[in-house]
N, CA, C and O atoms as a GROMACS GRO file, in nm:
protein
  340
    1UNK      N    1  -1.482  -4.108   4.360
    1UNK     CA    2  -1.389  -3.996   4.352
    1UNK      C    3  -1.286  -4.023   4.243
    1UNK      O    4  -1.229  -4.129   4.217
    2UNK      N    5  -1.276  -3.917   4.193
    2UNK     CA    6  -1.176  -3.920   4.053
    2UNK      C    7  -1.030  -3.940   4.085
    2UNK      O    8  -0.986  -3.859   4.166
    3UNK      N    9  -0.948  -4.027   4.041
    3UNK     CA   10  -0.797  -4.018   4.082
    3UNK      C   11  -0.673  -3.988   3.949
    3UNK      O   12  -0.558  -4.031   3.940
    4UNK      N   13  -0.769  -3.882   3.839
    4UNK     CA   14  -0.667  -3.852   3.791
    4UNK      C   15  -0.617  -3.684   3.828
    4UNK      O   16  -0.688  -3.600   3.885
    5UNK      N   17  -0.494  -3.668   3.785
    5UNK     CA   18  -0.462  -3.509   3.831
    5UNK      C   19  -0.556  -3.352   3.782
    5UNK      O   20  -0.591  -3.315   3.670
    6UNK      N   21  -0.570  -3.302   3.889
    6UNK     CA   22  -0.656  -3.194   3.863
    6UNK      C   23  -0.650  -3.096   3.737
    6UNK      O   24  -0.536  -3.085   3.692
    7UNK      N   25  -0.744  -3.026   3.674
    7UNK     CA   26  -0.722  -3.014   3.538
    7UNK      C   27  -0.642  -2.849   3.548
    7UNK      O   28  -0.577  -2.786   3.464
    8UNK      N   29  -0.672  -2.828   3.647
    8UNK     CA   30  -0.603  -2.670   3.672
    8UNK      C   31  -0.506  -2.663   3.787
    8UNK      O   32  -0.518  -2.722   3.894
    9UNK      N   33  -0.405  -2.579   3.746
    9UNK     CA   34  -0.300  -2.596   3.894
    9UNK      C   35  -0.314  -2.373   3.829
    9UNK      O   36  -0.340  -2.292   3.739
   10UNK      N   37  -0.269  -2.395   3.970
   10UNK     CA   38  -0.259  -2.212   3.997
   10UNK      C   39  -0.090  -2.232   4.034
   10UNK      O   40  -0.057  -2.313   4.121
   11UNK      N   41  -0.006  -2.164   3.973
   11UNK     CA   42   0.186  -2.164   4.057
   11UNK      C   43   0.180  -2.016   4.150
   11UNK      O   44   0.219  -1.915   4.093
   12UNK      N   45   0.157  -2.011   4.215
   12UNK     CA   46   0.185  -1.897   4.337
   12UNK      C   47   0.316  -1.849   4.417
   12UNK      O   48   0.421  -1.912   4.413
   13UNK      N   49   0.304  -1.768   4.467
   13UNK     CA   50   0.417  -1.743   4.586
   13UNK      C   51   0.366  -1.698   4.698
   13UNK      O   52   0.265  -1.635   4.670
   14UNK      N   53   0.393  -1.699   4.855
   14UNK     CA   54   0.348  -1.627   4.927
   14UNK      C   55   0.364  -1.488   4.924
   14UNK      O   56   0.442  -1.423   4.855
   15UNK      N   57   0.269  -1.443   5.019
   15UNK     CA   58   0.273  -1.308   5.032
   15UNK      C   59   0.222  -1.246   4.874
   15UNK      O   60   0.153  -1.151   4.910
   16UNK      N   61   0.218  -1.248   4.758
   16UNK     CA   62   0.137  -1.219   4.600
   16UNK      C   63  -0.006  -1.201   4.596
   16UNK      O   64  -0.096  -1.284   4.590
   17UNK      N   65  -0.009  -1.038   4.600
   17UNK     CA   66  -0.127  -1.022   4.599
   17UNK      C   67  -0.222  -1.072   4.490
   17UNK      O   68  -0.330  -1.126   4.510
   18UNK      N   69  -0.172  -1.048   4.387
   18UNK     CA   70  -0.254  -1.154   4.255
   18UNK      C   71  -0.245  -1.266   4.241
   18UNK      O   72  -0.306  -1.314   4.146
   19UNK      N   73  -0.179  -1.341   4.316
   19UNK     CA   74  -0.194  -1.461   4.362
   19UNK      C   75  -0.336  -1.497   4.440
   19UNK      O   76  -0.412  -1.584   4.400
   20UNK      N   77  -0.365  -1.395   4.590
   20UNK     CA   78  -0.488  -1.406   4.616
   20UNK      C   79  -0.600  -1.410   4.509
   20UNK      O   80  -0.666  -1.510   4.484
   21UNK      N   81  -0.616  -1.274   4.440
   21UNK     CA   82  -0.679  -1.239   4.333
   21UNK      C   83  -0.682  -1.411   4.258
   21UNK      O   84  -0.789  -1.469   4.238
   22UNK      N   85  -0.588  -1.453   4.236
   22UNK     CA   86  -0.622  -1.557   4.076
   22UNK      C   87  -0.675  -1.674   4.209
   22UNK      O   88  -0.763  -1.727   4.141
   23UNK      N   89  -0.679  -1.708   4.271
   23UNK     CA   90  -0.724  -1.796   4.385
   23UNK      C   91  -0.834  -1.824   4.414
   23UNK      O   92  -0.892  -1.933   4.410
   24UNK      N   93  -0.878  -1.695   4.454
   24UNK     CA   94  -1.031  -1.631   4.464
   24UNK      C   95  -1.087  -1.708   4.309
   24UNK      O   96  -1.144  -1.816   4.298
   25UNK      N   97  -1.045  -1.604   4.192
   25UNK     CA   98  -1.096  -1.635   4.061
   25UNK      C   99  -1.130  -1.771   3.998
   25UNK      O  100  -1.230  -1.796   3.931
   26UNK      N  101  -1.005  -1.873   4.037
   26UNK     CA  102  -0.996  -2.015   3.993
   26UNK      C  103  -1.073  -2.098   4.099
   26UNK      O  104  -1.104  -2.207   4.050
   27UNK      N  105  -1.109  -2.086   4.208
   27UNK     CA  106  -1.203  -2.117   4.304
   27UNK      C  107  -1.357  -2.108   4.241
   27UNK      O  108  -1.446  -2.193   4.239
   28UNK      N  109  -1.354  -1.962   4.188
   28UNK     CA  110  -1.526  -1.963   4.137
   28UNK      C  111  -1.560  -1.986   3.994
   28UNK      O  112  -1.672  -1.956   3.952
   29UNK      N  113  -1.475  -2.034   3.921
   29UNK     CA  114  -1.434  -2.094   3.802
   29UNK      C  115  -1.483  -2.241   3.853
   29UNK      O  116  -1.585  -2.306   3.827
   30UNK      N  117  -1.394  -2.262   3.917
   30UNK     CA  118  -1.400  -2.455   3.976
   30UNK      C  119  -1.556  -2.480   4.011
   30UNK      O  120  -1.626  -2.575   3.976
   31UNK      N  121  -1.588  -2.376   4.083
   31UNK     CA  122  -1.701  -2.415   4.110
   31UNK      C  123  -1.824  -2.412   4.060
   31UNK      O  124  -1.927  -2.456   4.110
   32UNK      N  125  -1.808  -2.351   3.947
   32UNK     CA  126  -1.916  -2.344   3.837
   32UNK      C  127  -1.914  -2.516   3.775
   32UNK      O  128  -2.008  -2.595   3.774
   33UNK      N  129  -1.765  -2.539   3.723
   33UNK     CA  130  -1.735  -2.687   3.635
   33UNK      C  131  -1.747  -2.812   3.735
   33UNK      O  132  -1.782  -2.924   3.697
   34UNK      N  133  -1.718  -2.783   3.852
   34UNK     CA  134  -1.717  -2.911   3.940
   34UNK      C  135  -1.586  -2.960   3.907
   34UNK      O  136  -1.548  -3.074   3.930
   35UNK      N  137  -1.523  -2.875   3.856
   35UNK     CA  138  -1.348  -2.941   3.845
   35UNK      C  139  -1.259  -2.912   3.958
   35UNK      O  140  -1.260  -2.808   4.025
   36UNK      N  141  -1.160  -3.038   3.978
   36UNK     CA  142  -1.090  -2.982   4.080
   36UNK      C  143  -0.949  -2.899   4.037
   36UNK      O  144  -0.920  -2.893   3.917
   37UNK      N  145  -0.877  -2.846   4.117
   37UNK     CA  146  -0.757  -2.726   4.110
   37UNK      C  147  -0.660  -2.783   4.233
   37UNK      O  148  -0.691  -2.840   4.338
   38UNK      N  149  -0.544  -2.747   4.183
   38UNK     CA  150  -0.396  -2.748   4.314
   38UNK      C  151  -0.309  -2.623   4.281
   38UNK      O  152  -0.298  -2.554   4.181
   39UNK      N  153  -0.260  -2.622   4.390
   39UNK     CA  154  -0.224  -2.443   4.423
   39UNK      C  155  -0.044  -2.542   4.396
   39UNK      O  156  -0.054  -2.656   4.442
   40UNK      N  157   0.074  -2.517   4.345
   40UNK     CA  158   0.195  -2.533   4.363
   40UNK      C  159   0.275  -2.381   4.419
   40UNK      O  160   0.249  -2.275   4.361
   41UNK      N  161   0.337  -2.384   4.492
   41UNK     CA  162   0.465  -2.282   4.576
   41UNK      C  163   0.547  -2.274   4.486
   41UNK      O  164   0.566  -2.393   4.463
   42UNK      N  165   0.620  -2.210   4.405
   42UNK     CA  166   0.722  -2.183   4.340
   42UNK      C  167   0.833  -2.210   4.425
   42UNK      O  168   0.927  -2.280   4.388
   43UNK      N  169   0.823  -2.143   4.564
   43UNK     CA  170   0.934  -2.160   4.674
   43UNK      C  171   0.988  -2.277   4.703
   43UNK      O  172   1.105  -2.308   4.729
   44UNK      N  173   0.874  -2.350   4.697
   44UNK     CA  174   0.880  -2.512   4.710
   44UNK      C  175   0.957  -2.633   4.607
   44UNK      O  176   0.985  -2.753   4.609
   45UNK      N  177   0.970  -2.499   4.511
   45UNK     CA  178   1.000  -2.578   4.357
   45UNK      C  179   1.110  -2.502   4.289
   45UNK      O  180   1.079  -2.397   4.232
   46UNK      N  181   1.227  -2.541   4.289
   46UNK     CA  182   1.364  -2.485   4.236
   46UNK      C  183   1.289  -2.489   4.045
   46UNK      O  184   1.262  -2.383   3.988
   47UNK      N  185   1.275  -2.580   4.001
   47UNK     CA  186   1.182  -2.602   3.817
   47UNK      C  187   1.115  -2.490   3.828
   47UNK      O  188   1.149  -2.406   3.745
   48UNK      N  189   1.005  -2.447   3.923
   48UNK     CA  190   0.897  -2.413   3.900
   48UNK      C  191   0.945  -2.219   3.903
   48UNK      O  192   0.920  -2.117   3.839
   49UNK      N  193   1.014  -2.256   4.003
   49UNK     CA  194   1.084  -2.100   4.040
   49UNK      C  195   1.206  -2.066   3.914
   49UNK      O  196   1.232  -1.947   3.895
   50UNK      N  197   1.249  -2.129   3.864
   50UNK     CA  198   1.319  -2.095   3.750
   50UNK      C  199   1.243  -2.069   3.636
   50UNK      O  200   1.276  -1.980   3.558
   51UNK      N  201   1.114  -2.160   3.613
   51UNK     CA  202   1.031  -2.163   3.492
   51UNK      C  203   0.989  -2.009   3.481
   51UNK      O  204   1.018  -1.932   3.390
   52UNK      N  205   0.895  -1.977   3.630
   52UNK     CA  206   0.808  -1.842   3.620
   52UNK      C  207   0.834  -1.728   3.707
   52UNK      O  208   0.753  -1.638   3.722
   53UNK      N  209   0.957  -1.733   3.769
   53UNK     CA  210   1.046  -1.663   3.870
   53UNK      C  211   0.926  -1.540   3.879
   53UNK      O  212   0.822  -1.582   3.929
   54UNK      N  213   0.925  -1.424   3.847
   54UNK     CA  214   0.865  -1.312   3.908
   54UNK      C  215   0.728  -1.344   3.827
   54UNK      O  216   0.630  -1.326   3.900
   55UNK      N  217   0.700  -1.380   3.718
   55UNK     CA  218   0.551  -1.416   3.666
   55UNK      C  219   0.467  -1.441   3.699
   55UNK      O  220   0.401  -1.469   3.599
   56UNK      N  221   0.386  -1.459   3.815
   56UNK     CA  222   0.296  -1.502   3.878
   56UNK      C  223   0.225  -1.421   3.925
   56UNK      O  224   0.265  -1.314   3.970
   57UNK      N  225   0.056  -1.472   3.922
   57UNK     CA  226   0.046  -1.620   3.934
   57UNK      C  227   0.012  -1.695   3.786
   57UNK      O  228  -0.049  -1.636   3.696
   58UNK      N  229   0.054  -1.814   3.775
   58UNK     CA  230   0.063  -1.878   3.621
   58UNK      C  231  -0.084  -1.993   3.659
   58UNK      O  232  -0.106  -2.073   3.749
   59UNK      N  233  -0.141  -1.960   3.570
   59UNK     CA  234  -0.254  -2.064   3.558
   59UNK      C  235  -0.202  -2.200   3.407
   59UNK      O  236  -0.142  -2.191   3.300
   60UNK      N  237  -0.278  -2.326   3.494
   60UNK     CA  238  -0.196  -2.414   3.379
   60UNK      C  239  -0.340  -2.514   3.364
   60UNK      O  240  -0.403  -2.584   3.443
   61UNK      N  241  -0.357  -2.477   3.215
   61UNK     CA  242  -0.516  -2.601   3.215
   61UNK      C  243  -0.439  -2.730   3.148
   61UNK      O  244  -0.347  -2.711   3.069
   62UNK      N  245  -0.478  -2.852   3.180
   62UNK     CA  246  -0.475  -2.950   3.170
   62UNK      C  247  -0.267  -2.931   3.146
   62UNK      O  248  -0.224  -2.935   3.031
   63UNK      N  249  -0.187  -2.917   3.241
   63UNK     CA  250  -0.075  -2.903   3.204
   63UNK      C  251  -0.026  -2.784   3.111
   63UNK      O  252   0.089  -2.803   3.071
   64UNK      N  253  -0.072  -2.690   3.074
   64UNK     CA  254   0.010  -2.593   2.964
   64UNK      C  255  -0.030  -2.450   2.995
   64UNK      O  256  -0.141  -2.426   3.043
   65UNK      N  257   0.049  -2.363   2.972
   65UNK     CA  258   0.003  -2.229   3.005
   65UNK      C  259  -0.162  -2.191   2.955
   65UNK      O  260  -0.218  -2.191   2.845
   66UNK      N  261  -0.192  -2.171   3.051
   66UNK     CA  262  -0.361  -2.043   3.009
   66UNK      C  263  -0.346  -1.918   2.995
   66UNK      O  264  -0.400  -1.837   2.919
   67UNK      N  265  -0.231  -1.904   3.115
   67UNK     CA  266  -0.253  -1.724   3.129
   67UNK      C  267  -0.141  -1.694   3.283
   67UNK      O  268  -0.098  -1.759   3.378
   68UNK      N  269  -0.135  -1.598   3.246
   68UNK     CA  270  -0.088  -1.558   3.416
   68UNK      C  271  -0.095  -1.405   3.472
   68UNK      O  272  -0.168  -1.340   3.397
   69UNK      N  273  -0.055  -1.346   3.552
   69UNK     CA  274  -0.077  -1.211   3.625
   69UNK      C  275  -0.211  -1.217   3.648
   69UNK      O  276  -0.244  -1.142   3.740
   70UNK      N  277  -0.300  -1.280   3.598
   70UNK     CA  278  -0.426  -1.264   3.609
   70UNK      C  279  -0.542  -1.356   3.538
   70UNK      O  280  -0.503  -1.386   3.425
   71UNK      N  281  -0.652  -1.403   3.562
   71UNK     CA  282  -0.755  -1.491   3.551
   71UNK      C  283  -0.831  -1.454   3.445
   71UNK      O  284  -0.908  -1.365   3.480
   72UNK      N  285  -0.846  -1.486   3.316
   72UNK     CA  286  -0.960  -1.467   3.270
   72UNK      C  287  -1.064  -1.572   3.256
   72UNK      O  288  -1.078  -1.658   3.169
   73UNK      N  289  -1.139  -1.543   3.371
   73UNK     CA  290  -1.232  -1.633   3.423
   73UNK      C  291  -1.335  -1.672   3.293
   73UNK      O  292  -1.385  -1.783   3.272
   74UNK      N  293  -1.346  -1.596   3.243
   74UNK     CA  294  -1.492  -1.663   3.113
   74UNK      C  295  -1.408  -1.734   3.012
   74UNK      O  296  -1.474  -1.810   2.942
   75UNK      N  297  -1.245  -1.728   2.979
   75UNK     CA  298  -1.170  -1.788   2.911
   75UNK      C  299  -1.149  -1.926   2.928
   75UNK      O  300  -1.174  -2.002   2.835
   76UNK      N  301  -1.113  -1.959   3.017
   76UNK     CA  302  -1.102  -2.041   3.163
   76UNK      C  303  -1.207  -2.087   3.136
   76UNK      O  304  -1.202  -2.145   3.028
   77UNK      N  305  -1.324  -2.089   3.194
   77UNK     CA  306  -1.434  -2.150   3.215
   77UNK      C  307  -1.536  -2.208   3.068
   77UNK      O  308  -1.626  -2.290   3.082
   78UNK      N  309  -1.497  -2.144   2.925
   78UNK     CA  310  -1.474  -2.175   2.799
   78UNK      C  311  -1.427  -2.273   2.782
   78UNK      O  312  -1.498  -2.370   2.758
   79UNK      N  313  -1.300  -2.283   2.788
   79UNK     CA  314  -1.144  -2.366   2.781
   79UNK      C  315  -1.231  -2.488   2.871
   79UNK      O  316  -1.264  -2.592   2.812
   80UNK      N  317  -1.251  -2.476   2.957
   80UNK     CA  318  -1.278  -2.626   3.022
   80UNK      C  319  -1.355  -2.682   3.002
   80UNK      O  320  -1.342  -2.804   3.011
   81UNK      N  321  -1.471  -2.628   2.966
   81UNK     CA  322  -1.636  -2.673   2.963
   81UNK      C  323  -1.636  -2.731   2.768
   81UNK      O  324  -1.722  -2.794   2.707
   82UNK      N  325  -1.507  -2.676   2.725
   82UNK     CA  326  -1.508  -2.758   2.558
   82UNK      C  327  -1.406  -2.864   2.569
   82UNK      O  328  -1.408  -2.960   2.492
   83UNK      N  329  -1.331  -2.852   2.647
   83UNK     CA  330  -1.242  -2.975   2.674
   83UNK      C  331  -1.299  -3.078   2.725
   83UNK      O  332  -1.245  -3.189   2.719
   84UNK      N  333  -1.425  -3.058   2.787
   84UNK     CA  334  -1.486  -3.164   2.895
   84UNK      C  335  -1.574  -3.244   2.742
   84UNK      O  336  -1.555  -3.351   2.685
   85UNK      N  337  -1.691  -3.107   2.713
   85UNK     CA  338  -1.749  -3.188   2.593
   85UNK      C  339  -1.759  -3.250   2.515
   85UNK      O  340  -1.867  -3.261   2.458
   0.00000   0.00000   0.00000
């Protein structure tokens, strides 16, 4: 088992419906690459909630913005599969 940090984090809030939406999306993304993903709470995170306050949900590949409000899953799944290669 791999012990470095996952290459995708999703920043969410509860209750965000496109939050579900990008969840769903980065789930069947992951599971195409065999990469793993972590979900962070903004609520949880005074940084994180200042960084992207109403923006979400923020997708972050290997640490840096991808995208947010929404998934572009073939972008995404591009982006990782040339980073891996």
């Amino acid at each position: 088992m791999s012990h470095r940090q996952p290459r995708i984090t999703l920043i969410t809030r509860p209750g965000c419906h496109l939050c579900d939406n990008a969840r769903t999306a980065i789930a069947r993304v992951a599971g195409q690459t065999g990469d793993e993903w972590v979900e962070r709470d903004v609520t949880a995170d005074i940084e994180l909630e200042r960084d992207y306050g109403e923006r979400l949900p923020v997708v972050l590949l290997d640490g840096r913005e991808h995208g947010y409000w929404r998934v572009e899953e073939q972008r995404l799944l591009d982006d990782l599969r040339r980073a891996a290669g």
